[in-house]
N, C-alpha and C positions, 0 to 999 in steps of 0.2 A: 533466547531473548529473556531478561532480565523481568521479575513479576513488576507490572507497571503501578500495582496498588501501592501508595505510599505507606500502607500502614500495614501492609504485609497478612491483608486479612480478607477472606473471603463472604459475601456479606450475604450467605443463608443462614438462619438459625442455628444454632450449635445443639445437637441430638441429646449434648451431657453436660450438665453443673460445671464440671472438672474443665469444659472448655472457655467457661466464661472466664474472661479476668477480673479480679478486683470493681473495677467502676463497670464492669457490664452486668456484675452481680446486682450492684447497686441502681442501676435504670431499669433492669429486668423488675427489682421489688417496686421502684417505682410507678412499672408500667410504661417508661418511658423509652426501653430500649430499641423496640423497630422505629420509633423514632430517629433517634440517634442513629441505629443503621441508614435510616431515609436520608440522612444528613451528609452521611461517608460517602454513600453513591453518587448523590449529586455531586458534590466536589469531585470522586472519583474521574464521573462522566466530563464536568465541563472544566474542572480548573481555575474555577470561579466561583468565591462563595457569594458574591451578588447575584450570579446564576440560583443560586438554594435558598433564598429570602422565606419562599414558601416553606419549604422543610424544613430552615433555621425557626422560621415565626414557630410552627408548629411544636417544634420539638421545646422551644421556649416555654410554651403555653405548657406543654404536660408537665415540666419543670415547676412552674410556676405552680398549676392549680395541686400538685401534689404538697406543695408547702403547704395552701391550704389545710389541705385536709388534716395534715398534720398536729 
């Protein structure tokens, strides 16, 4: 059977630097990346990103207050 993840990605933490890519380097500095992972599961799970309002709001918010700080 065919991996049903569309993004061809496992969503536990990655053990090594070398495994992040590019933009998950960049939410990790943020602080925003299990965010972002909370994001991919829901979609993952339901197929519906109106289903993930909560984890889209969320992951929004850490987005946002990181500008802040900035």
């Amino acid at each position: 059977m065919a991996n049903a993840n569309p993004h061809n990605r496992n969503f536990t933490k990655p053990d090594d630097d070398d495994e992040l890519d590019r933009v998950e380097k960049h939410l990790q500095q943020l602080g925003c990346l299990e965010k972002h992972y909370a994001v991919q599961e829901c979609m993952f799970d339901h197929k519906d990103w109106r289903k993930c309002q909560e984890q889209v709001q969320a992951f929004r918010k850490c987005i946002d207050d990181s500008k802040k700080k900035a």
